[in-house]
C-alpha positions as CSV (number, residue, x, y, z in Angstrom):
1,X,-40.0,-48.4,-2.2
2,X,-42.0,-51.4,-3.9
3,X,-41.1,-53.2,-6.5
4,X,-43.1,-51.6,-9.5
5,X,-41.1,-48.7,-8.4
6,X,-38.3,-50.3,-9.3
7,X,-38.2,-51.1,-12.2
8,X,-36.0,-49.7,-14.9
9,X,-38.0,-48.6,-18.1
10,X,-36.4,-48.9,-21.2
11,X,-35.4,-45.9,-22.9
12,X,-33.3,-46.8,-25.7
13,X,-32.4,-50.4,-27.3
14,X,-30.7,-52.7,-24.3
15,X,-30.7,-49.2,-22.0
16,X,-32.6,-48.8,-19.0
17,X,-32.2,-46.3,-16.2
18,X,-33.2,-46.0,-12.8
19,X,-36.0,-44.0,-11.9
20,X,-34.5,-43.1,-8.4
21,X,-34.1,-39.1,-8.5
22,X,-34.0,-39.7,-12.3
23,X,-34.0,-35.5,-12.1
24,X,-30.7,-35.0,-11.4
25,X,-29.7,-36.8,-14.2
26,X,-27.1,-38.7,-12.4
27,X,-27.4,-42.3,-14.4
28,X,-25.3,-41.2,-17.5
29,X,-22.2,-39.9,-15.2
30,X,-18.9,-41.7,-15.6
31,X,-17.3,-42.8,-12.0
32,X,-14.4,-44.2,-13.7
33,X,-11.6,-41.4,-13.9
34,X,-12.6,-40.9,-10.2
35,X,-11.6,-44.5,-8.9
36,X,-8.9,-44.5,-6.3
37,X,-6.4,-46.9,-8.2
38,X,-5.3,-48.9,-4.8
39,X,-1.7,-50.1,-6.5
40,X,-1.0,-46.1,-7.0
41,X,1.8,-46.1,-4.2
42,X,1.7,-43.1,-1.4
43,X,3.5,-40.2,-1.5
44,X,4.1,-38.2,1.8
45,X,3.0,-34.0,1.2
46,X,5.7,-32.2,-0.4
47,X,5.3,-29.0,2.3
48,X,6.8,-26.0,0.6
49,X,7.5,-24.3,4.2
50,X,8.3,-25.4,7.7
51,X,8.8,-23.6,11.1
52,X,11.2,-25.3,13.5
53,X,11.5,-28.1,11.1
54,X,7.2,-28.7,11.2
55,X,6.0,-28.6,8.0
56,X,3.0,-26.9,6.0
57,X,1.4,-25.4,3.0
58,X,1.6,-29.1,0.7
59,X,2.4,-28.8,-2.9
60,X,-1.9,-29.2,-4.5
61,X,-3.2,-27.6,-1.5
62,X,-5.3,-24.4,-0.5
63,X,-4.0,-22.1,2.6
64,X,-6.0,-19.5,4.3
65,X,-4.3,-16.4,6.0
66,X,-6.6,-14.6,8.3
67,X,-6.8,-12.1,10.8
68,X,-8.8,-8.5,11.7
69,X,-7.7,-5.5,9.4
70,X,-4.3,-4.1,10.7
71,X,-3.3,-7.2,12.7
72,X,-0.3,-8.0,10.2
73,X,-1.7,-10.2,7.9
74,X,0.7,-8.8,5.1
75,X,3.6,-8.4,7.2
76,X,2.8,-12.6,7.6
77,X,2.8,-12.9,4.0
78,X,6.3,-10.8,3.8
79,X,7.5,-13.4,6.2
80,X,6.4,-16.7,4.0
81,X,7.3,-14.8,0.3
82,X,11.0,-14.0,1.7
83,X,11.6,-17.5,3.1
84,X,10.4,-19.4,-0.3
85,X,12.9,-17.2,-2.2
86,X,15.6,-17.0,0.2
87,X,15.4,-20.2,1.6
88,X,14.9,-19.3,5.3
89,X,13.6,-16.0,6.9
90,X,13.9,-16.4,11.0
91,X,12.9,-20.1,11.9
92,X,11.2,-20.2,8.7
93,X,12.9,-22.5,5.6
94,X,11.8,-23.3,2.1
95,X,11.2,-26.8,2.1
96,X,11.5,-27.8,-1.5
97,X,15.4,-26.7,-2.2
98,X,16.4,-29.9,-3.6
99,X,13.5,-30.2,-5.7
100,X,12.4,-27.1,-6.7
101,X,15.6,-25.5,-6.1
102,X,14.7,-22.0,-8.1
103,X,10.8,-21.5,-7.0
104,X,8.5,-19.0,-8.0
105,X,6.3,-16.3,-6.1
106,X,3.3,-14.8,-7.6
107,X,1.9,-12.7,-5.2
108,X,-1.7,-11.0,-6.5
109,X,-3.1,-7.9,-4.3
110,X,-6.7,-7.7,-5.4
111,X,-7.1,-4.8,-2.2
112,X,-4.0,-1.9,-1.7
113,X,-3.4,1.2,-3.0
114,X,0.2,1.4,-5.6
115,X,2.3,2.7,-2.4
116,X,1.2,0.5,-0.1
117,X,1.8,-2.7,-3.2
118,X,5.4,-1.4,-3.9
119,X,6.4,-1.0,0.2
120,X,5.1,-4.7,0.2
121,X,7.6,-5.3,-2.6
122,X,9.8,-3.3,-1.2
123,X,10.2,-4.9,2.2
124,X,10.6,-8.2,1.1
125,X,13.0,-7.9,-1.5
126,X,15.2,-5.9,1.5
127,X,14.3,-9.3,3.0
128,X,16.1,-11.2,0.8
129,X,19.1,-8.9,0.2
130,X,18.1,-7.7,-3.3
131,X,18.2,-4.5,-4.8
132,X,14.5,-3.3,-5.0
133,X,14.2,-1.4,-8.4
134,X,14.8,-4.3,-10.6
135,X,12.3,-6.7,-12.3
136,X,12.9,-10.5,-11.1
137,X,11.5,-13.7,-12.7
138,X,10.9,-15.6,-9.6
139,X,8.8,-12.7,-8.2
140,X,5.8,-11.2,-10.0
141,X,3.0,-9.0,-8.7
142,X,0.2,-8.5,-10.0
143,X,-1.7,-5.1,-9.2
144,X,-5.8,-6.0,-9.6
145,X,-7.5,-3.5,-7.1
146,X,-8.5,-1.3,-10.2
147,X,-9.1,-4.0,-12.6
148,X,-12.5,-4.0,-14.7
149,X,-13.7,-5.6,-18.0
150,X,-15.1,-3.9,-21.3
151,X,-17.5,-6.5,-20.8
152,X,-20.8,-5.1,-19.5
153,X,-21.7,-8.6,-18.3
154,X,-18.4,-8.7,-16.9
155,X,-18.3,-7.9,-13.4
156,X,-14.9,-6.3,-11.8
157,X,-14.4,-9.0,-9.0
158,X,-14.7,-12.1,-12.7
159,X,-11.8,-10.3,-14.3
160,X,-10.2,-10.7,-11.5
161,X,-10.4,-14.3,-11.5
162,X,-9.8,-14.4,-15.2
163,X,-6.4,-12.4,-14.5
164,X,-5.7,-14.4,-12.1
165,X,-6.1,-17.3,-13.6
166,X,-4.1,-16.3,-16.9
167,X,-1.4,-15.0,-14.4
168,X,-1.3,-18.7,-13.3
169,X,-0.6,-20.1,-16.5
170,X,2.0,-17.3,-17.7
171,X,4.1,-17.1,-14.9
172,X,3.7,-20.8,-13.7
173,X,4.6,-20.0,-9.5
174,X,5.5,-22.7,-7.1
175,X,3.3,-20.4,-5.1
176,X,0.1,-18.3,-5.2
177,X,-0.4,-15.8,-2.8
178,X,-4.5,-14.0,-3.4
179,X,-4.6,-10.9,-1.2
180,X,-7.5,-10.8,-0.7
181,X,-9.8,-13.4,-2.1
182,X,-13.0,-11.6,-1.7
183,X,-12.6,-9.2,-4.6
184,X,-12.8,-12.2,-6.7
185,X,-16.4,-12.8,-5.7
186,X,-18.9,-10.4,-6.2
187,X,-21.6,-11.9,-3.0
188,X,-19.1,-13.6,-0.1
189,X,-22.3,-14.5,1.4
190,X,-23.7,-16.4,-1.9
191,X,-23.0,-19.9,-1.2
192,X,-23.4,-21.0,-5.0
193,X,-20.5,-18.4,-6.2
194,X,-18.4,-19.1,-3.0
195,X,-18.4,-22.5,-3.0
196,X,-17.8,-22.3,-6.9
197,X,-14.3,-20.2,-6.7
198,X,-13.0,-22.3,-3.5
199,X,-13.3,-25.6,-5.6
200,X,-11.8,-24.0,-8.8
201,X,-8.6,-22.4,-6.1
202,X,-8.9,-26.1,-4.9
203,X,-8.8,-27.5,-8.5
204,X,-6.2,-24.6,-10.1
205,X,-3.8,-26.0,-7.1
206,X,-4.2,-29.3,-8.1
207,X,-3.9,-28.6,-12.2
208,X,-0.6,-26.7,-11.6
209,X,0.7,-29.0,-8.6
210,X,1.5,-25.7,-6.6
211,X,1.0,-24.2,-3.3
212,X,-2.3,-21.6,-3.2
213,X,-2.2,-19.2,-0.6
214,X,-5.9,-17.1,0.1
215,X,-5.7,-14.5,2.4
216,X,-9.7,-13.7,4.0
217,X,-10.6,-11.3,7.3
218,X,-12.0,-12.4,9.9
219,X,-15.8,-10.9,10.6
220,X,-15.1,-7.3,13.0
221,X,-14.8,-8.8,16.6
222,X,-15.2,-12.1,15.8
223,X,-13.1,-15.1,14.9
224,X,-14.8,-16.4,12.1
225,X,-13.5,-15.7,9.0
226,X,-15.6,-13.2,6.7
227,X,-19.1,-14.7,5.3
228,X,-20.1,-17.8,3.3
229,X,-16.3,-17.5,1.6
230,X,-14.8,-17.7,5.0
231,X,-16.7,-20.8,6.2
232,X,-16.7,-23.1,2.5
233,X,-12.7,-21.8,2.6
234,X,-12.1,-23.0,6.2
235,X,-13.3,-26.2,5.8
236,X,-11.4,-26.7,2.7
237,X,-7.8,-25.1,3.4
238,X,-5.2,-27.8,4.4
239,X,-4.0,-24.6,6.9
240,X,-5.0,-22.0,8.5
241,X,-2.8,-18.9,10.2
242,X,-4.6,-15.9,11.9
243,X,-2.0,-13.0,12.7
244,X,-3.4,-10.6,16.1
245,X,-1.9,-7.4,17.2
246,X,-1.2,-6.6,21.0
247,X,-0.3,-3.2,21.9
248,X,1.4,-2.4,25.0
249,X,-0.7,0.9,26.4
250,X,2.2,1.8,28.3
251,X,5.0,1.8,25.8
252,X,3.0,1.7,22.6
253,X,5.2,-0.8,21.0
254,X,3.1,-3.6,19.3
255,X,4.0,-7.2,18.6
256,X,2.4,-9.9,16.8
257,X,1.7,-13.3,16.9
258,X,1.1,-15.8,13.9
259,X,-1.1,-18.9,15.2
260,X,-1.8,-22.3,13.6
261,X,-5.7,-22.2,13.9
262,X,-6.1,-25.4,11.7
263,X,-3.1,-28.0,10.3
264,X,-3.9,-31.5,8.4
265,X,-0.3,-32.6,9.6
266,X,1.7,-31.5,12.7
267,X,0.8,-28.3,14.5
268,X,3.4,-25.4,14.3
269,X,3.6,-23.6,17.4
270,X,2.9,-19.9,17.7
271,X,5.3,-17.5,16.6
272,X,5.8,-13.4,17.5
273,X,7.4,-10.6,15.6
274,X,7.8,-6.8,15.8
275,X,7.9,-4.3,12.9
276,X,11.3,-2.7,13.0
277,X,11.2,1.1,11.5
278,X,14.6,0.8,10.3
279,X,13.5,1.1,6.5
280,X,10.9,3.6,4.9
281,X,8.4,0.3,5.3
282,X,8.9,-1.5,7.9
283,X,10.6,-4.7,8.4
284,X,9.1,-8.0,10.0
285,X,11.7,-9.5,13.1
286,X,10.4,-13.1,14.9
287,X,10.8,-12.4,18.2
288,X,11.4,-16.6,18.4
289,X,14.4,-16.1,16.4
290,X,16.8,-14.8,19.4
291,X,18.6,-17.7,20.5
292,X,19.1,-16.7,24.4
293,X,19.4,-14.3,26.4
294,X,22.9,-13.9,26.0
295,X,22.6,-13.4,22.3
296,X,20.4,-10.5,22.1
297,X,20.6,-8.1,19.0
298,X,22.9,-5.7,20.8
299,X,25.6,-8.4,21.9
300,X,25.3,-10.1,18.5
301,X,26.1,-5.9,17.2
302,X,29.0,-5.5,19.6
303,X,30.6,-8.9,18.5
304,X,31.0,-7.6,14.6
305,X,32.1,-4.3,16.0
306,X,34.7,-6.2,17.9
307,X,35.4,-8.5,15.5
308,X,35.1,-6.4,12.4
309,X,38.9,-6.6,11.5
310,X,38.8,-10.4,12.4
311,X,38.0,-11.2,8.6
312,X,38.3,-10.2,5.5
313,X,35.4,-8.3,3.9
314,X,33.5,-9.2,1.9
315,X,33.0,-12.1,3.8
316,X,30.8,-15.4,3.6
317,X,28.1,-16.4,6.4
318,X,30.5,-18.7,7.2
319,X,33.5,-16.5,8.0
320,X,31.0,-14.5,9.5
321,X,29.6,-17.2,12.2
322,X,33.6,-17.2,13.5
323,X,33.3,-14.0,14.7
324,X,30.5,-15.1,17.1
325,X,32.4,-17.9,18.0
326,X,35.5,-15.8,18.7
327,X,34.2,-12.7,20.2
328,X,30.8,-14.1,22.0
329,X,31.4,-17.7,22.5
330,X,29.1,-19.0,20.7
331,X,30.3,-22.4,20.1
332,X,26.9,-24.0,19.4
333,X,26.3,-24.6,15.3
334,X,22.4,-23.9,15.2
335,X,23.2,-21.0,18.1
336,X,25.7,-19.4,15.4
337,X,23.1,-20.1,12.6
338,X,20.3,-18.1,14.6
339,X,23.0,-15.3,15.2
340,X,23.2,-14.8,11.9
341,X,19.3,-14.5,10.8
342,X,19.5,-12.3,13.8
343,X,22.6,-10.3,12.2
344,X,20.7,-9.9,8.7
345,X,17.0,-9.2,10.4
346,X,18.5,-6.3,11.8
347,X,20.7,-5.3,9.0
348,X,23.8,-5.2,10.6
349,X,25.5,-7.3,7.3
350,X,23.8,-6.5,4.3
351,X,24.4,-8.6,0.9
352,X,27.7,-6.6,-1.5
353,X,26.5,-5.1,-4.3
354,X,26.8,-7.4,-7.7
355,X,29.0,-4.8,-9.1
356,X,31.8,-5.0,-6.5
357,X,31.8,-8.8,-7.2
358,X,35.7,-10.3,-8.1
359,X,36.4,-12.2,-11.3
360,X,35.4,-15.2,-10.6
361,X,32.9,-15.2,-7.4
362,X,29.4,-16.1,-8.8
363,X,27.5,-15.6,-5.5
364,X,27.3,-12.2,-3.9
365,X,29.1,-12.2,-0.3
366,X,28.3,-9.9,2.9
367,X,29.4,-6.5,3.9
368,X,29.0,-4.8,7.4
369,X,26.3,-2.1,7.1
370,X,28.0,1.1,7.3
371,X,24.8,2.3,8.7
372,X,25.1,0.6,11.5
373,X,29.2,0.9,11.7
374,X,31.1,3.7,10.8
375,X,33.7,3.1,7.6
376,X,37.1,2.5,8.6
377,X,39.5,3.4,5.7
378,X,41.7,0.2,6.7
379,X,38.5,-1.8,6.4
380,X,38.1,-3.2,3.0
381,X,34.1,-2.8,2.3
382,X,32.1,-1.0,-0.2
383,X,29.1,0.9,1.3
384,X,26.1,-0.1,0.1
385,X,23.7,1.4,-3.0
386,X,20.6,3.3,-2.0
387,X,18.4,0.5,-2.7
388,X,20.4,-1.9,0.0
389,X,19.7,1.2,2.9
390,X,16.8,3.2,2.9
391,X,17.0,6.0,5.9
392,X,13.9,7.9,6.2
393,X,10.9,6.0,7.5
């Protein structure tokens, strides 16, 4: 460039402006609001979730979910959703207890049919130990597979964003699961539209200060996630977790495994889990989450059959960890802790119903599963409602 080149014509009194790629209009921009203010002190992520004490999915951040159709993405999801609201599932824990002590789930299926939304519900509400036909606060779905606009410039996949950004404003969640984000775009493969609703999940996340959960497949044989989407999303997502199936020709029986595939802090190892039929929609169970050998579901069964009359029922988790200690001595704290998740996985102890509460007890307690262990009239336990044991599956 020589120095006629240069020069800045005049186009207004005392204004001049460069006529380097003058197109794009770039002189009159403001750089000011975007300065990094270096006395602004730094704060360490606030993760929302951790596995094994590694923690992920930062408060302001995008997360990806991926994985081929049938591989257990959802059943993934189930696993994260019951863990923020119950503040652990497995070797999973909520994070921000003392901060956000009551969080909020809104969980938005752009892609299942109604039965198939409500056994999602369903199964992690059974989860959590709550009764599954009641409306809660801290969990909201949102139904958007059939959504269209009156608008005849408005196509089916921008209501969907537009719903789902009033949803973010009226129900104001700590966390934002999108299953699946590519009925919000109407061309995954356009890189102008893709890259356009990545940056406004990026800047929703950031507006709200919550953690935004987008759930994209992966291509059919391939481990790339779907399209244009997939690759502006991956590069953009603080995490990334792709769920595969393996079957076992033999037996049949098919587990899981939930893999790390990209982390901007620590990496959290792999985890398994089956799907246990013991409810009319399945229930997740990390296979990580048996302690030993020694501690399997059927010894940890036996022990509360053993030691049923040990307590008093209803009983706390803590009265409950002593019969492990007593019966299968299990002296280790974090062994007894694991015992536990193990004991309510399988729904062996099962939370009282609120209506059998005392005067006075303002959390509900824990009740052996009559299911799983025949009434005994000496044994002072109500059996549980319908919506605490579901039998056909």
């Amino acid at each position: 460039m020589n120095e006629e080149e240069n020069k800045l014509p005049a186009i207004g009194e005392g204004e001049q402006v460069p006529t380097f790629l003058a197109g794009d209009k770039w002189y009159g921009v403001d750089t000011g609001p975007y300065r990094l203010d270096f006395s602004k002190a730094y704060q360490a992520p606030k993760y929302t979730l951790s596995w094994n004490g590694i923690g992920f999915a930062p408060l302001g951040g995008i997360h990806a979910v991926t994985g081929q159709a049938g591989h257990g993405k959802t059943m993934t999801l189930a696993q994260f959703i019951a863990a923020i609201l119950n503040g652990e599932f497995g070797n999973l824990k909520y994070e921000l207890e003392d901060e956000i002590p009551e969080p909020r789930v809104l969980y938005i299926d752009t892609e299942m049919e109604e039965a198939n939304t409500i056994a999602m519900k369903n199964r992690v509400l059974t989860m959590c130990g709550r009764q599954i036909d009641q409306n809660y606060e801290d969990f909201i779905i949102l139904m958007l597979r059939e959504a269209q606009s009156d608008d005849e410039k408005t196509s089916a996949a921008l209501q969907r964003w537009r719903l789902t950004l009033k949803a973010l404003h009226e129900y104001q969640p700590t966390v934002c699961f999108i299953d699946g984000l590519l009925d919000v775009v109407n061309d995954f493969n356009s890189n102008t539209e893709c890259a356009e609703i990545i940056y406004k999940c990026m800047q929703a996340a950031t507006h709200y200060g919550i953690s935004l959960w987008c759930l994209v497949h992966q291509n059919p044989g391939g481990d790339k996630l779907v399209g244009h989407l997939g690759s502006i999303l991956e590069r953009k997502v603080t995490d990334i977790f792709r769920t595969s199936k393996e079957k076992n020709e033999t037996t049949g029986l098919a587990t899981f495994t939930v893999k790390q595939l990209k982390a901007r802090g620590r990496d959290v190892p792999d985890w398994k889990f089956q799907i246990l039929p013991i409810t009319g929609w399945g229930m997740p169970e990390q296979l990580n989450a048996v302690p030993s050998e020694n501690d399997t579901p059927e010894n940890i069964k036996r022990w509360l059959s053993d030691g049923r009359d040990d307590i008093e029922w209803p009983a706390t988790k803590e009265q409950i960890k002593t019969i492990f200690k007593n019966r299968g001595g299990v002296k280790n704290k974090p062994a007894q802790d694991d015992n536990m998740k193990v004991a309510l996985a399988r729904r062996f102890v099962i939370v009282q119903d609120p209506e059998t509460m005392k005067k006075g007890q303002t959390h509900p307690k824990y009740i052996l599963n009559p299911m799983e262990f025949p009434k005994r009239e000496e044994l002072p336990f109500e059996p549980p409602t319908a919506e605490q044991t579901v039998l056909d599956f």
